[in-house]
C-alpha positions in Angstrom: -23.6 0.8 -14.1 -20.6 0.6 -16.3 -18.7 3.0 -17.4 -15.3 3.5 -19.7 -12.1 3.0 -18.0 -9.4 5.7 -18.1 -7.4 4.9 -21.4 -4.3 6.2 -19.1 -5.6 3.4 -16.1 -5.7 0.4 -18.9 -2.3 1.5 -20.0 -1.0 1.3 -16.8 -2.2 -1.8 -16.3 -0.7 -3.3 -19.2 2.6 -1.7 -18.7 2.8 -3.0 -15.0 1.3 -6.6 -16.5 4.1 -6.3 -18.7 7.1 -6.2 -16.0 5.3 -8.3 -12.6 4.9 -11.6 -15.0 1.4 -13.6 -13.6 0.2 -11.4 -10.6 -2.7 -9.1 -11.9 -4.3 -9.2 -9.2 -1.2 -7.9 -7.1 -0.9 -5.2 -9.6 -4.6 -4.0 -9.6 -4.2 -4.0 -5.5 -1.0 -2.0 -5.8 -2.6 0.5 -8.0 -5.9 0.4 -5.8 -4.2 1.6 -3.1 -2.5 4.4 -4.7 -5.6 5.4 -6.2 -7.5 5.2 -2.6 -5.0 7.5 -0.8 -3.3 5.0 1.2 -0.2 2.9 1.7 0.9 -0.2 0.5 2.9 -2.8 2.4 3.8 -5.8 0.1 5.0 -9.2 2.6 6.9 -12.0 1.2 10.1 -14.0 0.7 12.9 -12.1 -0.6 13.6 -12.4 -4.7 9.9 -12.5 -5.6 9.6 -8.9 -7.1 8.5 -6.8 -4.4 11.0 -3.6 -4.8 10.7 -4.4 -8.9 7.0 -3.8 -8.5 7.2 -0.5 -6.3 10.1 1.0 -8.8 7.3 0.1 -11.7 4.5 1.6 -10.4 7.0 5.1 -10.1 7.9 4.8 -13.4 4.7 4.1 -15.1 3.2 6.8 -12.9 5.1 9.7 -13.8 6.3 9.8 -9.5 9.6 10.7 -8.2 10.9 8.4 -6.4 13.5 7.6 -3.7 14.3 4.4 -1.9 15.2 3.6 1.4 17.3 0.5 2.5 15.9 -0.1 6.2 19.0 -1.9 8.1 18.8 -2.0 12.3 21.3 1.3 12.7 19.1 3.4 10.3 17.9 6.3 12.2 14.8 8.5 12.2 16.7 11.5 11.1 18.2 9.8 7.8 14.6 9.3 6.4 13.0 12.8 7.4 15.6 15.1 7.5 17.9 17.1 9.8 19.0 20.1 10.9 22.5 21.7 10.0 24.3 24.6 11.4 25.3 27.3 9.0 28.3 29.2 10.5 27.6 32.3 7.8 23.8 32.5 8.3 24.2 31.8 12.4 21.4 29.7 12.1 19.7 26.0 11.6 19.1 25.1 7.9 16.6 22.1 7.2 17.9 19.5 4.7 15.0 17.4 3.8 15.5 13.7 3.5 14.4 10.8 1.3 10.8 11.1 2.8 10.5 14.5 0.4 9.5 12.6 -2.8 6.1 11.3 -4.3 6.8 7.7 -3.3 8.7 6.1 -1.5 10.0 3.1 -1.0 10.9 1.5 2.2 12.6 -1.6 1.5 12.7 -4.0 4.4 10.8 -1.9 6.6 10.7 -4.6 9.5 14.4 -5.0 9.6 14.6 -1.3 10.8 14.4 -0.6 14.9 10.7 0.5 16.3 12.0 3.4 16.8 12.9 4.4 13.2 9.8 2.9 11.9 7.6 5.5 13.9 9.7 8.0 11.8 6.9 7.1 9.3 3.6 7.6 11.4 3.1 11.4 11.1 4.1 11.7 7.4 1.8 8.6 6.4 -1.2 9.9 8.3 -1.0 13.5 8.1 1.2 13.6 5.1 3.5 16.0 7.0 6.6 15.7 9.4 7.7 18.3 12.2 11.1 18.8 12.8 12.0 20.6 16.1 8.9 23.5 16.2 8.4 23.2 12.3 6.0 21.4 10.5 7.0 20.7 7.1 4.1 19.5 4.4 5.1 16.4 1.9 4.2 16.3 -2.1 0.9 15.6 -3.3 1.0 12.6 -4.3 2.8 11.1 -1.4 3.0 7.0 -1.3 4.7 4.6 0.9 5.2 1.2 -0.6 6.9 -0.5 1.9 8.6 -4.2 1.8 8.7 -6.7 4.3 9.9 -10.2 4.7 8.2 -12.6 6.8 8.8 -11.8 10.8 10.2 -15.3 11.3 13.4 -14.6 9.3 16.8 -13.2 11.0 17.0 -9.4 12.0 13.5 -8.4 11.7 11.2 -6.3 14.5 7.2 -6.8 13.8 5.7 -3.7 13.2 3.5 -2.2 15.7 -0.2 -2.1 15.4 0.0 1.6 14.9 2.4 1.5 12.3 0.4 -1.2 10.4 -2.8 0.5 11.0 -1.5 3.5 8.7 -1.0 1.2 5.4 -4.3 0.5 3.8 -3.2 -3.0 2.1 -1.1 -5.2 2.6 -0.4 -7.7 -0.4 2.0 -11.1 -1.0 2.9 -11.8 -5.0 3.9 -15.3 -4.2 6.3 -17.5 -6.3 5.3 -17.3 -10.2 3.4 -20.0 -11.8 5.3 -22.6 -13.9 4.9 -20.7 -17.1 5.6 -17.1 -15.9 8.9 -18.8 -14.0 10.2 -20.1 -17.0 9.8 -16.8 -18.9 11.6 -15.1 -16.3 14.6 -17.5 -16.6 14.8 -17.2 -20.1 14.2 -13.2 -20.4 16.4 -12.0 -17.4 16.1 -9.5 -14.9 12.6 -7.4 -15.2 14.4 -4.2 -14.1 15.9 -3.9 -17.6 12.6 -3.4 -18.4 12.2 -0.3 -16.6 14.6 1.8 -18.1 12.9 2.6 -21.8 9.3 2.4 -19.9 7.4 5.6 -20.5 4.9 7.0 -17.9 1.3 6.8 -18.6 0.4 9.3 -16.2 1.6 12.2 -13.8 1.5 13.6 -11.2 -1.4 15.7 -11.7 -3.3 12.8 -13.6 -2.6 11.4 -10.2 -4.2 14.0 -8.4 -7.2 14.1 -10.7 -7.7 9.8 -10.7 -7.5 10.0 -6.7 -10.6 12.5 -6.6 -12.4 10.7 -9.3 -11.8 7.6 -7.6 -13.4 9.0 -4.1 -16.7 10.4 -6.4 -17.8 6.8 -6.5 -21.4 6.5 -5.4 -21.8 3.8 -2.7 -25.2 3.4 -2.0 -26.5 3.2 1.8 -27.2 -0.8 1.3 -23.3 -1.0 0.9 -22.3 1.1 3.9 -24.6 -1.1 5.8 -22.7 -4.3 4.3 -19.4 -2.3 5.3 -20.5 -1.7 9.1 -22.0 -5.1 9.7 -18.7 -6.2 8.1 -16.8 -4.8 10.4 -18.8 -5.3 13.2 -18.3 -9.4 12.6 -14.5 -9.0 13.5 -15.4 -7.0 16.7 -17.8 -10.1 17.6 -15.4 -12.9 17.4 -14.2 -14.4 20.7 -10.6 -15.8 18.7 -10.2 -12.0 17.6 -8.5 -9.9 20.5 -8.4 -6.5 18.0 -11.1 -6.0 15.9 -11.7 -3.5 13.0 -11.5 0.1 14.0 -13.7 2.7 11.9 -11.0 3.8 10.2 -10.2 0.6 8.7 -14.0 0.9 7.7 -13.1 4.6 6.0 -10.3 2.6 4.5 -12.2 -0.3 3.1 -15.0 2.1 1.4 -12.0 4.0 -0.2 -10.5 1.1 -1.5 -13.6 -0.2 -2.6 -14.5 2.7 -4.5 -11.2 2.8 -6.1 -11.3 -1.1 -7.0 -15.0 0.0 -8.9 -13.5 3.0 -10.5 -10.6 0.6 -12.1 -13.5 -1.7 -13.5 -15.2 0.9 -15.3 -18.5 1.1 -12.7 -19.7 5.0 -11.3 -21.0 2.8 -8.3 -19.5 0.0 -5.8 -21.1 -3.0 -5.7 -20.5 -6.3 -3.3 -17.8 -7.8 -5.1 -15.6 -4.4 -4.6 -15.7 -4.9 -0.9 -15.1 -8.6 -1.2 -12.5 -8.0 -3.7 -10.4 -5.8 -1.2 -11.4 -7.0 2.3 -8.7 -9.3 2.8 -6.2 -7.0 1.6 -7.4 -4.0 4.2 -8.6 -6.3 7.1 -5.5 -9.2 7.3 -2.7 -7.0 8.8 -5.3 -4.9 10.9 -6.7 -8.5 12.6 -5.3 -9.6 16.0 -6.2 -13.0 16.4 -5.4 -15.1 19.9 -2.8 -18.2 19.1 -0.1 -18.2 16.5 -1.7 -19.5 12.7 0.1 -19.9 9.9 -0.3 -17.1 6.8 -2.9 -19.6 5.3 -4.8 -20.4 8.4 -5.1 -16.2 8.8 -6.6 -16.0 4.5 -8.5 -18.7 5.3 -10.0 -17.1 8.3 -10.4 -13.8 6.4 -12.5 -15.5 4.0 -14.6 -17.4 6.1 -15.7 -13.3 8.0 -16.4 -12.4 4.6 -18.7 -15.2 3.5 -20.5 -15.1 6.6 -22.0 -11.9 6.1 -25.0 -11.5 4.0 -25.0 -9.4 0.5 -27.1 -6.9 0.0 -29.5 -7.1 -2.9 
């Protein structure tokens, strides 16, 4: 059943259409995924608008922001926080770190040691970090757009399965298309852009989008088309990690969110299919090496081979 868009969603939209020339499709995701309660981790070659597109989405959301540049001697503590002495007080003060903000962006995560990266697991899961015996809670909205370049390049670690279990996308923007290009060559850098953009949302319309966004009706015929789904990658002899089930909590989210940003009070097939590849591609462990096209091209092949519901 359709149903009006958000007039703040479609303005949104247009704004981030307006500064990430020729991806709509990357854009809806990115926004998706915010609306859905997860993560976002966006893969590609450098100078392709990855850490343009995570400072947009801040700006046209009404988030503070802060952004993290992930280099192999950045430690846990200079993300989360630390404790300092206080020589008048006799005791330890807290000074929260760059984690403390609405989103954040972790630029380059990969290039960052293991060790730093699990600096991220508690606060994106349980949206929370503990410091010594205290547990500190994060803002509502809390976001992690994180950027990566392709594990083949110099100076990067691959991210653990845990830690790319806890981002409910991943997403590539790709090179622009001839048209797009040659705007950007003639128009400059899109950043300048971001300065005189006004937000078409806050925080709290934030809030109230997420929760509207998980009010979706899916229908049991759709959670049957989820499981089964799932249950395809488990069955695979080439796959040696399948889905868990809360990749499967993670697809219905996303699919619900996906519906709500089409105008429709119900998911229907083409919201899973539209967001399958995005949630299941980094969650897939498949035996061999394949290439990033080989892996889509797989992805797509589970998802045509399991029936629709009617």
């Amino acid at each position: 059943m359709k149903t009006s868009t958000n007039p703040a969603l479609i303005a949104a939209l247009a704004a981030l259409d307006r500064v990430i020339l020729g991806k709509p499709e990357a854009v809806r995701l990115a926004l998706t995924c915010l609306l859905a309660r997860g993560h976002l981790l966006i893969e590609d070659v450098p100078g392709v608008g990855k850490t343009t597109l995570a400072h947009a989405l801040a700006q046209v959301l009404g988030l503070a922001w802060q952004r993290v540049q992930f280099t192999s001697d950045l430690l846990p503590a200079d993300i989360i926080g630390v404790s300092v002495f206080d020589a008048n007080s006799g005791a330890f003060s807290f000074k929260k770190g760059p984690m403390f903000t609405q989103l954040l962006l972790a630029d380059e995560v990969n290039r960052a040691s293991p060790k730093t990266q699990s600096a991220l697991l508690e606060a994106m899961e349980e949206r929370q970090v503990s410091v010594d015996v205290t547990t500190y809670r994060l803002p509502d909205p809390f976001f992690v757009v994180a950027t990566q370049n392709p594990f083949e390049q110099l100076g990067t670690f691959r991210l653990p399965e845990s830690q790319l279990d806890r981002f409910l996308m991943r997403i590539s923007l790709g090179y622009p298309d001839a048209a797009n290009e040659r705007a950007l060559l003639g128009e400059g850098d899109r950043r300048d852009l971001l300065a005189g953009m006004q937000p078409a949302l806050s925080p709290d319309g934030v809030r109230e989008l997420q929760a509207a966004a998980q009010a979706v009706h899916v229908a049991p015929a759709l959670l049957a088309y989820v499981q089964t789904l799932i249950a395809s990658t488990r069955q695979r002899t080439d796959v040696l990690l399948g889905l868990s089930p809360r990749a499967g909590q993670g697809l219905v989210r996303a699919a619900r969110a996906w519906a709500m940003l089409a105008g429709r009070e119900m998911v229907i097939p083409e919201d899973v299919q539209a967001v399958f590849a995005p949630v299941a591609g980094h969650r897939l462990e498949r035996a061999g090496v394949a290439t990033a096209a080989d892996h889509a091209a797989f992805i797509a092949e589970l998802s045509r081979g399991v029936p629709v519901p009617v």
